[in-house]
N, C-alpha and C positions, 0 to 999 in steps of 0.2 A: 662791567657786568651787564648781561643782555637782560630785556624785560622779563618779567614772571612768565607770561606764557611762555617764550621759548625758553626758557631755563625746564619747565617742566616738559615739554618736548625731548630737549636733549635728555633729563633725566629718563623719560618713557624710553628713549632710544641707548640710553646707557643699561635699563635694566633687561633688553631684551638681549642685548649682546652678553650680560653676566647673568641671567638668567636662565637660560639653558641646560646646562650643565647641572646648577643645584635642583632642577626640575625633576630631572632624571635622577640623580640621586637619593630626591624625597618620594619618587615613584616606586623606585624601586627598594627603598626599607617598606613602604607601605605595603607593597605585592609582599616580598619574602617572608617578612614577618607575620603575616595575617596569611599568606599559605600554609606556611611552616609550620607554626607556633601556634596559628590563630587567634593571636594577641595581635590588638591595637596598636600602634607606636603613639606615644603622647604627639602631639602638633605640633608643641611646641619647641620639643628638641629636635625635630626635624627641620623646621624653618632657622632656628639659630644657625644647625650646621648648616646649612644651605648659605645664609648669609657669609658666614665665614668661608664659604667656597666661594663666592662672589670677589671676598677681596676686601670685606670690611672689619678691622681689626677690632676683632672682641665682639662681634656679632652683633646683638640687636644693642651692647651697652654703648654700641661706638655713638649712637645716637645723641648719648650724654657727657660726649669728647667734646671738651671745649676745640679742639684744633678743629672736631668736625662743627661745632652748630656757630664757631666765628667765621670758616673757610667761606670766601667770595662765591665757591659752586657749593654750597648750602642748599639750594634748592635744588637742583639738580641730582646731587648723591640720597637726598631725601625720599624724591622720588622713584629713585633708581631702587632704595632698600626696600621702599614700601611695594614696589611693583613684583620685588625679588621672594616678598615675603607671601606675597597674594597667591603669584605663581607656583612657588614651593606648596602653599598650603592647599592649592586645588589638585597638585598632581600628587601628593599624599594622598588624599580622599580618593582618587582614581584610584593608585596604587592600592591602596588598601580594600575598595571594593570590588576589586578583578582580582585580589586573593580570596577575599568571601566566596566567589562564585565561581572562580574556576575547578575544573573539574581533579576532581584528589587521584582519580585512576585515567590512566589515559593507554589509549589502544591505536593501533594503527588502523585497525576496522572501525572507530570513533573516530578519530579527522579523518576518513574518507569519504563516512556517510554524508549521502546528501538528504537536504529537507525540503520540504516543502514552501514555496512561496506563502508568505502572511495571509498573501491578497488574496489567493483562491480557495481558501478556507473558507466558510461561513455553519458559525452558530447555532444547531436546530437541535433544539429540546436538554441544551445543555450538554450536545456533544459537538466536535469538529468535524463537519462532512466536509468531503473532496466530490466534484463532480470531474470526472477523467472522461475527455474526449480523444478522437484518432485524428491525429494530421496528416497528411498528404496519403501516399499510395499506400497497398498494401505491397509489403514487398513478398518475393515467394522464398520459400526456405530451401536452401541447395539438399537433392537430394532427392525433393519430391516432385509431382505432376504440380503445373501452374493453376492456382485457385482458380474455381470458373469467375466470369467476370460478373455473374448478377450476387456469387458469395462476395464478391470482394467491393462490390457497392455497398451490403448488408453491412459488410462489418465496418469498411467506411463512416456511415451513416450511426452506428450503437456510438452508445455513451452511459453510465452507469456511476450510482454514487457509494463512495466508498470512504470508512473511517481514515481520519486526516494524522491521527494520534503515533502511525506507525511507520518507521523507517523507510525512504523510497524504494530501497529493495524488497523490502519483506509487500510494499503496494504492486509491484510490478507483479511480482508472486501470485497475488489476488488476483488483477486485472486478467492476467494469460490463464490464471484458471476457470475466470466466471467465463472469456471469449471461447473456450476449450469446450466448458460445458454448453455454450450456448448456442452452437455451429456447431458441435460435434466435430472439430477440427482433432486433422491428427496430430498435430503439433502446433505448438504459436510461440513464438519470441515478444517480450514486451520491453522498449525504454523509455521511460517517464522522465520529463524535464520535470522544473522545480515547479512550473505552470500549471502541472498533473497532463500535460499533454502528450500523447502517446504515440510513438513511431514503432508498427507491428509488423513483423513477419510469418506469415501464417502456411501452411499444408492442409489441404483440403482433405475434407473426409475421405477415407480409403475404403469403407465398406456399407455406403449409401442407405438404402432402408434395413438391407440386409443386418446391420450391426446392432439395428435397435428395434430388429421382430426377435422375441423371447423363441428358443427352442419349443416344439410342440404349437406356434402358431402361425397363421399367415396372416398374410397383409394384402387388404382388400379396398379399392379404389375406389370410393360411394359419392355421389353429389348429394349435397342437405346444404340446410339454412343453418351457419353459422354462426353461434353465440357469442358477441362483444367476448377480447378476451380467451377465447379456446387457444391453447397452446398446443406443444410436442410433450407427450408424457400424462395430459390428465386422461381420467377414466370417462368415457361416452357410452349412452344408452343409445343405440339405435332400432327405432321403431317402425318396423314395415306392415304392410297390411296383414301378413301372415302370423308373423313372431316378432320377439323382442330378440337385442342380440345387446351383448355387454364388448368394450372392448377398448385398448389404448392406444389413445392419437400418436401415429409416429410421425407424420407429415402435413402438410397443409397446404391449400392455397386459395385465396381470396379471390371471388370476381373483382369486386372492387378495387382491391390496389392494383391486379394486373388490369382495368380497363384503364386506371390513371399513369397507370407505366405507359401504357401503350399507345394512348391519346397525343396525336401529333395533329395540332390545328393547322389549316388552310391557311397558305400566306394570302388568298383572296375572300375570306371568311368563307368560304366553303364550307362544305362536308369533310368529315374526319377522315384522315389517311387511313388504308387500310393497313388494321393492327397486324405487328410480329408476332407471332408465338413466344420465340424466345426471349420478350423481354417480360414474361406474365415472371412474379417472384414468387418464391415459395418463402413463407413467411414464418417466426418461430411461434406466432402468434398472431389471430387472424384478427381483425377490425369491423369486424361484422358482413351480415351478408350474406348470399350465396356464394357457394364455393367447393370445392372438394377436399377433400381430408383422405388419409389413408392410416387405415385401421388394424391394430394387432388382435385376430379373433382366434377363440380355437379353430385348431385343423378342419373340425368336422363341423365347423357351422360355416367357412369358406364359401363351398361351391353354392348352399341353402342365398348367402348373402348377395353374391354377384346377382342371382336374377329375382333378386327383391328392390323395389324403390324404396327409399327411405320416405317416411312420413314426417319422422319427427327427431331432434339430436339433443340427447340431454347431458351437461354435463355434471359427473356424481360427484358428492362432497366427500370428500377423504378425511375432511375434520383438519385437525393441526396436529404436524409427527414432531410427537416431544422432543425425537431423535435430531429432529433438524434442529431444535431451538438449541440444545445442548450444543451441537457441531458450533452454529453459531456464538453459544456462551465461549466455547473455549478457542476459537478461531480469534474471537475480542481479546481473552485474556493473550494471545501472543502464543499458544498452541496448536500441535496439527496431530492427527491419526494416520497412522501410516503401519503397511503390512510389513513384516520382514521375518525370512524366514531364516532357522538354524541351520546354519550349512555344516557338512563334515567337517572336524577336527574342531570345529569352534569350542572357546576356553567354555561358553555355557553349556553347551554341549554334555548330558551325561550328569548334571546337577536342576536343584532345584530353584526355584523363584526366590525362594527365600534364604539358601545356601549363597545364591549368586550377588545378593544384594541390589535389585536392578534397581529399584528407587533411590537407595543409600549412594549406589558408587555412579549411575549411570545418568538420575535425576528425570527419567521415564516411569511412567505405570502400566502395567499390564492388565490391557481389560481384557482378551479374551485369546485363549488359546487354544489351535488346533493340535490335538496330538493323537495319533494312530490313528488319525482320521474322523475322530470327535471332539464336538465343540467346547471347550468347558469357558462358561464366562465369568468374569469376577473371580478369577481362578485363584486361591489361596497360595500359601507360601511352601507347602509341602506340592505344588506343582511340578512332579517331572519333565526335564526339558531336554528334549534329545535332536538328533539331525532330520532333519526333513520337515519338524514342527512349522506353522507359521503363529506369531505370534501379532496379534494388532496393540499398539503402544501410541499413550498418546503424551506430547511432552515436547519442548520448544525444538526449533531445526535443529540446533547447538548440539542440545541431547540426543537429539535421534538419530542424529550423525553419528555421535560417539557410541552410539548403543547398535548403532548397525555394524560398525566392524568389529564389536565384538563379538557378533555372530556370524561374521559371513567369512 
């Protein structure tokens, strides 16, 4: 008989070789049963049977077998059950708590979605923000003219924080839509790794100032002293020696970031190169300073504006549009607003809101409906619904997919 350590070596080595097998075993009553059932299995008729798959006759009573507690490898088969028994009992607790938590409905659109990394998560105010950066180029979208090269530094350079809580597709969805809005681009592609890092392909805007001077105004080119903060879209007082004139920033551009674009130092500390034009940036938001802006005015104070210097640029408080918070509330809760209109033959087509069941069958709400060319909002259930209406509905993508071909 060899010494006590190696007798329990060899037993360590005997119960890994007969252990296996009951491991899996006790794993696997603990999974089925606690998926299935959602009952527990006792421990301890798990590890008996485990033993008895091992090879020890009568399970844990072999213990009290004279043949086994006289047998020369006594210590050895000791070890071997105790290790068989250990084993069994931790892969039942596995088993049984990946039935607790696995998931009872499974999808193939649920094992394919991807998540987000742990690590690029962080905590602020009791929600999970994402901050989403762009990696390498922009690439260009086949189809369209090639991004000019000071857009596609811009968009290089953005980065933007965005709730952590939601699907990497339904993030990509946001991403290409806040870059869409915020470059006026006429298309963008977005793929987000698990990092939140983003590989974009973008098409450059198609219709320049033109797209975002309002019908009935012009767009007028003024130099003024720019307020920390002035963006594309707020409302400016501009004040000349003559009159005052009201009007919405569609463009911008800073002295100061084009003097720092442009600033190319002396390899001999010299004097500064002389600056490019074309590398001055038009910004979606200016950093203060001197600079020019270009203005949506009415028609008829245009030609009055070109030959007034500005004195003064003020920008007006529009206050806070409930409307945005709301977009915002239901954008969180996992919802979107989206137009769709009633095409000929469609089954709504010809019935009413409330005939059709669009909340009951379709899981959409109708806020506001065009029909013969009047708005009606919060439109009741006796709302006639006919071809050519547009209806605006707001309800997860899931729904509004399925509520679109029911109209179109």
């Amino acid at each position: 008989m060899a010494s006590f350590p190696v007798e329990v070596l060899f037993g360590l080595y005997l119960g890994v070789l007969t252990g296996i097998v009951p491991a899996l075993v006790a794993w696997g009553f603990g999974f089925a049963f606690k998926y299935i059932t959602g009952v527990t299995i006792p421990a301890l008729g798990v590890v008996v049977l485990s033993v008895a798959i091992a090879g020890v006759n009568g399970g844990l009573m072999a213990l009290n077998d004279p043949t086994f507690t006289q047998s020369a490898s006594q210590v050895r088969l000791s070890v071997a059950v105790i290790f068989v028994l250990m084993l069994s009992l931790y892969a039942h607790s596995v088993g049984d708590k990946m039935g607790a938590e696995f998931p009872r409905k499974l999808s193939l659109r649920k094992l394919t979605n991807r998540t987000l990394s742990a690590d690029v998560v962080e905590l602020v105010g009791g929600r999970g923000l994402v901050e989403v950066r762009i990696s390498g180029d922009i690439d260009d979208m086949e189809g369209y003219p090639a991004v000019p090269a000071d857009l596609r530094s811009e968009i290089r350079e953005w980065s933007s924080t965005f709730p952590a809580d939601v699907p990497l597709v339904e993030l990509e969805s946001r991403v290409a839509d806040r870059l869409r809005t915020e470059f006026d681009l006429a298309d963008v592609s977005v793929t987000l790794d698990e990092r939140a890092t983003a590989t974009v392909a973008a098409a450059p805007p198609l219709g320049g100032l033109s797209k975002r001077i309002p019908s009935g105004k012009r767009g007028v080119s003024v130099r003024a002293l720019l307020p920390t903060g002035t963006a594309r879209g707020d409302e400016v007082s501009l004040a000349t020696p003559d009159r005052r004139y009201r009007g919405t920033v569609v463009s911008l551009r800073s002295d100061h970031a084009r003097d720092a674009a442009m600033r190319v130092a002396d390899t001999d500390g010299g004097t500064d190169v002389a600056p490019d034009p074309t590398l001055s940036p038009s910004l979606p938001v200016a950093d203060g300073g001197d600079g020019r802006l270009t203005v949506a005015v009415d028609a008829s104070q245009a030609s009055s504006l070109l030959g007034d210097t500005v004195d003064r640029l003020t920008v007006q408080s529009r206050g806070t549009r409930r409307e945005y918070e709301l977009l915002s509330l239901l954008r969180w809760a996992g919802n979107r607003i989206q137009k769709v209109a009633v095409r000929e033959g469609a089954p709504l087509a010809g019935t009413t809101i409330g005939d059709a069941a669009v909340r009951d069958t379709h899981g959409v709400t109708v806020l506001a409906v065009r029909h013969e060319g009047n708005w009606q909002f919060a439109p009741r259930g006796s709302q006639a619904l006919t071809a050519g209406d547009d209806l605006f509905v707001v309800g997860t993508n899931d729904a509004i997919t399925s509520f679109r071909g029911a109209v179109a």
